[in-house]
Every structure is written in structure tokens, then in C-alpha cells.
N, C-alpha and C positions, 0 to 999 in steps of 0.2 A: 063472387070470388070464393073458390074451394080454404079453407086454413084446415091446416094438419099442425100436428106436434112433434118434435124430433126428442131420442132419451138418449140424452149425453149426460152417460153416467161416470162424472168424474172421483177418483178415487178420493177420500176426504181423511187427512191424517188424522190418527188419532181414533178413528171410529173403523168398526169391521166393515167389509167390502159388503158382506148381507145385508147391512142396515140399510149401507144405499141405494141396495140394489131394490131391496124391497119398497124404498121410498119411493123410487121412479116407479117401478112395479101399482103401486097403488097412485100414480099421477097417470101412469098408462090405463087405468082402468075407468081412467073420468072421463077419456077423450071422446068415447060414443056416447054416456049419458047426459054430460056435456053441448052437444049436437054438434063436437069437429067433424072433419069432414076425412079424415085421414091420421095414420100414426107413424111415424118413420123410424129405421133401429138404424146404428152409424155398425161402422168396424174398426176397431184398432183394436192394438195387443202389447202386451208386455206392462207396459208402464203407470197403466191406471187413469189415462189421459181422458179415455175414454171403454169403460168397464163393459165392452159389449164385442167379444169375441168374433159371433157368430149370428148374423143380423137374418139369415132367414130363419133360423131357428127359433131366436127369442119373437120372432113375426108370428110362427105358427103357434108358440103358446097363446097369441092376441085373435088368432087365426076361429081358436075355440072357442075365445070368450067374447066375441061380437059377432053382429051380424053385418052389420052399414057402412063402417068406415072403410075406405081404402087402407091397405097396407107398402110401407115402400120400404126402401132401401137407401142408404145415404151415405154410405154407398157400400157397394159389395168392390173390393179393392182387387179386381181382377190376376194382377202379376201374380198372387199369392196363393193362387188356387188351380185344380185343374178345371180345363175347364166344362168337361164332359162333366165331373160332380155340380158343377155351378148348374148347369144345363137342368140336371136331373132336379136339383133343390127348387130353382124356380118351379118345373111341370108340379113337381107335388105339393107344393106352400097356394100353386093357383088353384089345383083343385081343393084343400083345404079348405079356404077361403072362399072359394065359390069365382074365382074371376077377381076378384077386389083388391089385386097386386098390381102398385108399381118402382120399377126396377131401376136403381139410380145405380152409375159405374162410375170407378175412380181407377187411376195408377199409384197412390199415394207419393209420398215426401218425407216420410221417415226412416231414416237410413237404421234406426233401433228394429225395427218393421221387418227391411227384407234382409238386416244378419239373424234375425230369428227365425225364418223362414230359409234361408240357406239358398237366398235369392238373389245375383249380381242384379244393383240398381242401374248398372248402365245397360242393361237389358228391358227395364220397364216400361218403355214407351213398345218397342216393338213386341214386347211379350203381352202387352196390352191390346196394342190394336188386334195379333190375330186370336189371339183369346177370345174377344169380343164374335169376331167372325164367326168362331168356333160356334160360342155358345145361339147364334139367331140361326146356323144353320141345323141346330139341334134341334132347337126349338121350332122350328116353321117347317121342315121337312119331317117328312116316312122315317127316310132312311139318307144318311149322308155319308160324307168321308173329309177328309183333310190330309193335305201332305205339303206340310210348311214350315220354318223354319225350326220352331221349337217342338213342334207339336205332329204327328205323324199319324193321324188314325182311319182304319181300317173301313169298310163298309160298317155302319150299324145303325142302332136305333134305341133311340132313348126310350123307357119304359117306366111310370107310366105316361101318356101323351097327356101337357096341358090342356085344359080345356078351354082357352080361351084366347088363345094367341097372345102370350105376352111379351114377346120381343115387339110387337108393335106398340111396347106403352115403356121402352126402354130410354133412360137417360143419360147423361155424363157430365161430372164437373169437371173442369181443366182451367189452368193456370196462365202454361205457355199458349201460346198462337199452333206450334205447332201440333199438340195433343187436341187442339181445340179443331183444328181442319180434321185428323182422323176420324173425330166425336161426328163431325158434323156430316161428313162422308161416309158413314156408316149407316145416316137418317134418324141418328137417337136426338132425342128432347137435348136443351140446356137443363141442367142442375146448376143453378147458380148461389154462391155463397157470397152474403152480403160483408165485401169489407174494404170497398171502395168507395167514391163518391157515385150519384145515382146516375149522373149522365155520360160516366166513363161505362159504368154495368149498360147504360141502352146503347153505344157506339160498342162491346166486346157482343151484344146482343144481335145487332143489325150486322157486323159481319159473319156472326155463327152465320143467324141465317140464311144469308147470302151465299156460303158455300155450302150450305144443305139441299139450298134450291140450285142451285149449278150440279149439284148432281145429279138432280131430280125428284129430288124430295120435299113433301110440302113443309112447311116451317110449322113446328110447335112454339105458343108461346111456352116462358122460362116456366121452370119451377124455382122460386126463389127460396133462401133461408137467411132468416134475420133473427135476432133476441129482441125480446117482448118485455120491457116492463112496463106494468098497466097498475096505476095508484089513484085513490082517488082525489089527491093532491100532486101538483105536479111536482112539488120539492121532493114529496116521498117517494115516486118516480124517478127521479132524478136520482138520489142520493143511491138508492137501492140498485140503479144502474152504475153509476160511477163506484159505488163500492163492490160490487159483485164480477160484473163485467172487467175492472181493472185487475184483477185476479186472472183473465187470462195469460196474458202475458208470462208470467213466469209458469207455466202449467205447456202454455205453447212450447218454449222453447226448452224444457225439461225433457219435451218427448221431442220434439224437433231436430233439436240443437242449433237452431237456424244461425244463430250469432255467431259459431266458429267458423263460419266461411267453407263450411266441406263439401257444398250442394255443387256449388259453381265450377268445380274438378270432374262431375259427376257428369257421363253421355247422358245427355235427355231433361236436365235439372240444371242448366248452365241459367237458363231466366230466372234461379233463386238467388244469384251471386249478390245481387241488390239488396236482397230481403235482409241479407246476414249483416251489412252496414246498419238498417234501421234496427236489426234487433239489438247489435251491439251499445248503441245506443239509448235505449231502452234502462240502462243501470245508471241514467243519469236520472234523479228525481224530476228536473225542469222536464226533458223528454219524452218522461216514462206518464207524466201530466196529460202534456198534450197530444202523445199518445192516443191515451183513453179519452180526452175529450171528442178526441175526431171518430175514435170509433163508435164513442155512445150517440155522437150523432149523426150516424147512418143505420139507428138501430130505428126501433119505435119506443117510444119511452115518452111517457105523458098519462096526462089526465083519457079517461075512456074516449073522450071528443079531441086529444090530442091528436090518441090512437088514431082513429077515424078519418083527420083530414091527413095525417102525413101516411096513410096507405094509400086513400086515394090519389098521394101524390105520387106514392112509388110506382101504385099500377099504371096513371096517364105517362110515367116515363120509361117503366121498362116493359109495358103492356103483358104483367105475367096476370094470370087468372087463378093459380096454387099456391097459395105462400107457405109455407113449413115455418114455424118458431119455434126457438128454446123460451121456455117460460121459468127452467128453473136451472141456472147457469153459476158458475165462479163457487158451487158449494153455499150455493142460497140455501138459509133452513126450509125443512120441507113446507113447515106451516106457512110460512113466508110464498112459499113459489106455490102452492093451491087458492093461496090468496087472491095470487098476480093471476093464476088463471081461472078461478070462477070471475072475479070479476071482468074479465077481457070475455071470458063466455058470456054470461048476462048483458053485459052493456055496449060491446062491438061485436061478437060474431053476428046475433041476428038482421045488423044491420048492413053487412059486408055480402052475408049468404040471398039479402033477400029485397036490397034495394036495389031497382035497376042501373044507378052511378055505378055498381059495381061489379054490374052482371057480365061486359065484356073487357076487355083493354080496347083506353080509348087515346088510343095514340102516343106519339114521342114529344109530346112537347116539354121545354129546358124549363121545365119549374123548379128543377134541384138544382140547378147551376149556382144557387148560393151558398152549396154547399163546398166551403174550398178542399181543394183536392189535397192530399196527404201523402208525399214520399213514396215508398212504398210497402206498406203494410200488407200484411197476411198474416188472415186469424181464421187457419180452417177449419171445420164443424170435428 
């Protein structure tokens, strides 16, 4: 099993935006001496939800200071870009890196998002999907063109040419069913964000794939992302997840707003009318509880041997082979979150990267089925 690290750099009141930045900054610098396997940059804007504007950018700074790890995206939020620039940022971030880019896509869910961008969100799904178009036929051809609804362009050619074909290592997370057929008709990977139970993630899994291969495309297993807390006690595990992690919540729907019910009004965003019920909910204490217990246990959080068996259990049920984690989440102190990851380095990677239990996905079998299913939450990266 490949594990990467994702830098979700949440703004932290009270303290400048450089302190955290540079925190993450020097947790991004452990990921290769460390032995991960990979480093991920998110996108958001405005609100500090998550402090990382410009996700190839902050990649090619990591571009120059490693040689091994992969580099990815988690997501480049397509609506909000053009997509000829997108196009050109992947060719040059691949040769930087030498090849060692992968490319995760989103439409996002922030309505703060596209009125700063000066972008109608009942346009996002389809400024998404041919966006996406845009950008693999940039990338994989000489010379292309486009004449489509948003988007109008001319004979040309991107300069300079990647060198390594990276639309064929391209992924996408999605929410609703129908963003999830576009993703899957296009041939991109799942990017999947852990915040459901694990046997509802291998049935949204099994029909990706299904219409990826109805199109004719062979199935990627997922790229998943989950939160990591790794203690050498399991209370202090625990507690550190239930206190850190229960800090999403208000941080989600500050940038979100999921709770006022405005998604559901929205062309493309009608499958979040649900979400805004459980988050309104959410300012009950009872609630706002169990909540967090459901979501702390679909994370990994435990003893280094906790770690260990409940991944093997994620991969036998959503057969993914890349896991992505936040290891330092909710405004965890820094010291605090290099803790949680040298020890998850020293005492489970070696054992994830290099014992055969965990060398392929080994199937869908319902070993998470005790995990009870929960309303409907959403807590995206």
C-alpha cells in the first residue's frame, strides 16, 4: 500500500497565517525522509478553511526539494479556472518533478468560492465536465481545439509538452451520482473522501467502476483520504482525535454554510439539501456528540497495531492501494501532529509499504458492516 500526506492548512485564530503555513511547510519536508510515499496540496480560497490557494504551485516548491515521492492534487477545483492555464500548469509541475505528478479534480461546494471567482454555481457541473475535456485533450495531443459551450478554442498547442502523459494518472472526487458518471466517463481514478461508513464507500466504489468500464475504461482502484491519529496509547488516540477532529464541524460550515439550506436551490447541488438538515442540527450538543463519534470512527485512530488492523480492513473493503491522510487536522499543535506522524512513520508505514497483506486489494468483503451508517454527513478535505 502507497500512504501520502495531504496539507490542509487551516487558518488558526489568534496566530498569523505564516506561522501555519510554515508549520505545514516543515511537516511537508518530513514526507520523503520519512519514507511516504507521496504529498498532496488541497484548493480553497477566501476563508482560511483551508490556506492553500494554488495547489500546483505550492507542489512545485516540493517539486525542488525531493526527488521520490509523488506529487498530487486534492483537488485542482476545475469551475474556477481556465482551462488551457490548468493544462499548461500540470505539463510544467510534470516536468519539474520528473513524471512524479498525480492529478486529483473537484467541482467544489462553496458557494463563498465561486461568488469570489465571479462564477454562477448553477453552472459547475457542466463547466466541470468540459473543462476536464479540455484539459486531457491538451495534454495527450500535438495540437487540439474545442468548440463548446463555455469554452471556444481555436487550433493550438500547449508549450511546454509534459513528459510523461499525465492525464492518464488523472482523478476526481464527487458527491452526487451524477458528477460521479461524468468522472467516471471521462476514465479518471476515484478520489474518494473518507466520511461515510466503509461498506457504503465499496457500493459508491463498485458502481464508479462499473460505469468506467461501460465506457471502456479499465477501473482504477480508489485513492482514498482519511485522518490519522496514531498514539502510543489508545485513550491518547482517542481523546486527540475526539478533540481535534470535533473542531471540524464549525470550520466546515463557516466556509460551507451547509446549515442554511442554500445548496438545494442550487442547478447541480440539489443532493446537499439533506446535508443542510444534519448540519443544522449539529448546534445541538447531544448531536454535535454523536456527530463526532461516527465520524472519528471511520478515521484510523488507535494504538500503531490499531492502525495496522483497521487499514487492513479498509483496503479488504474498498480495495484502494493509495491512502492519503491528514495527520495534523482541527489546529492540532504542530509538535503534537509530527508526533502522530513519526510515529505512524516508524511503526505502520514499513509495515503497510512492505508486507505482502498489503501489497494488493484483496477484495470487498463486509468486515466494516459494524460500522452503523450515519444520516448524512459530509466533511470534505
Amino acid at each position: 500500500m502507497k500512504v501520502g500526506i495531504a496539507m490542509n492548512m487551516l487558518h488558526e485564530h489568534g496566530r498569523p497565517d505564516v506561522a501555519v503555513v510554515q508549520e505545514h511547510f516543515a511537516l511537508g519536508d518530513l514526507v520523503e525522509p520519512l519514507g511516504f510515499d507521496s504529498l498532496w496540496a488541497l484548493e480553497h480560497h477566501f476563508t482560511g478553511y483551508a490556506m492553500s490557494p494554488a495547489p500546483t504551485q505550492l507542489l512545485a516548491y516540493y517539486a525542488g526539494r525531493t526527488k521520490r515521492i509523488q506529487l498530487g492534487t486534492a483537488v485542482i477545483v476545475l469551475p474556477w479556472h481556465d482551462p488551457i492555464r490548468v493544462a499548461e500548469q500540470i505539463a510544467l509541475l510534470d516536468i519539474m518533478c520528473g513524471g512524479r505528478c498525480l492529478f486529483g479534480f473537484g467541482r467544489g461546494a462553496a458557494s463563498t468560492e465561486y461568488e469570489g471567482f465571479r462564477i454562477p454555481m448553477g453552472e459547475a457541473r457542466p463547466r466541470f465536465a468540459e473543462a476536464a475535456q479540455i484539459v486531457v485533450k491538451a495534454l495527450a495531443n500535438e495540437t487540439f481545439e474545442h468548440d463548446g459551450e463555455f469554452f471556444k478554442i481555436p487550433r493550438m498547442s500547449i508549450r511546454p509538452r509534459p513528459m510523461s502523459n499525465p492525464e492518464r494518472r488523472f482523478y476526481a472526487s464527487s458527491v452526487s451520482p451524477e458528477s460521479a458518471e461524468i468522472i467516471a466517463k471521462l476514465g479518471f481514478g476515484m478520489l474518494l473522501i473518507m466520511q461515510n461508513e466503509w461498506s457504503k464507500c465499496r457500493e459508491d466504489i463498485d458502481k464508479f467502476q462499473a460505469m468506467g468500464q461501460a465506457a471502456g475504461f479499465e477501473p482504477k482502484p480508489p485513492i482514498i483520504l482519511t485522518n490519522i491519529s496514531c498514539a502510543e496509547s489508545r485513550e491518547e488516540a482517542q481523546e486527540r482525535a475526539f478533540r481535534y477532529l470535533g473542531r471540524k464541524w464549525q470550520s466546515i460550515d463557516d466556509h460551507y454554510h451547509f446549515s442554511d439550506g442554500h445548496l438545494a436551490a442550487v442547478k447541480g447541488y440539489e443532493a446537499y439539501g439533506k446535508t443542510a438538515r444534519t448540519y443544522a442540527k449539529l448546534k445541538d450538543p447531544a448531536n454535535l456528540k454523536k456527530a463526532t463519534d461516527f465520524y472519528v470512527s471511520i478515521q484510523i485512530v488507535g494504538t500503531p497495531d490499531d492502525c495496522l488492523q483497521q487499514l487492513g480492513e479498509l483496503q479488504r473493503v474498498t480495495g484502494l492501494e493509495h491512502l492519503v491522510a491528514e495527520f495534523s487536522f482541527g489546529n492540532l499543535p504542530h509538535h503534537e501532529a509530527e508526533k502522530n506522524l513519526r510515529l505512524f512513520a516508524d511503526r505502520v508505514l514499513p509495515t503497510l509499504q512492505r508486507d505482502p497483506a498489503y501489497a494488493t486489494p484483496r477484495g470487498t468483503a463486509a468486515a466494516a458492516a459494524k460500522r452503523a451508517a450515519h444520516g448524512d454527513i459530509f466533511a470534505p478535505a
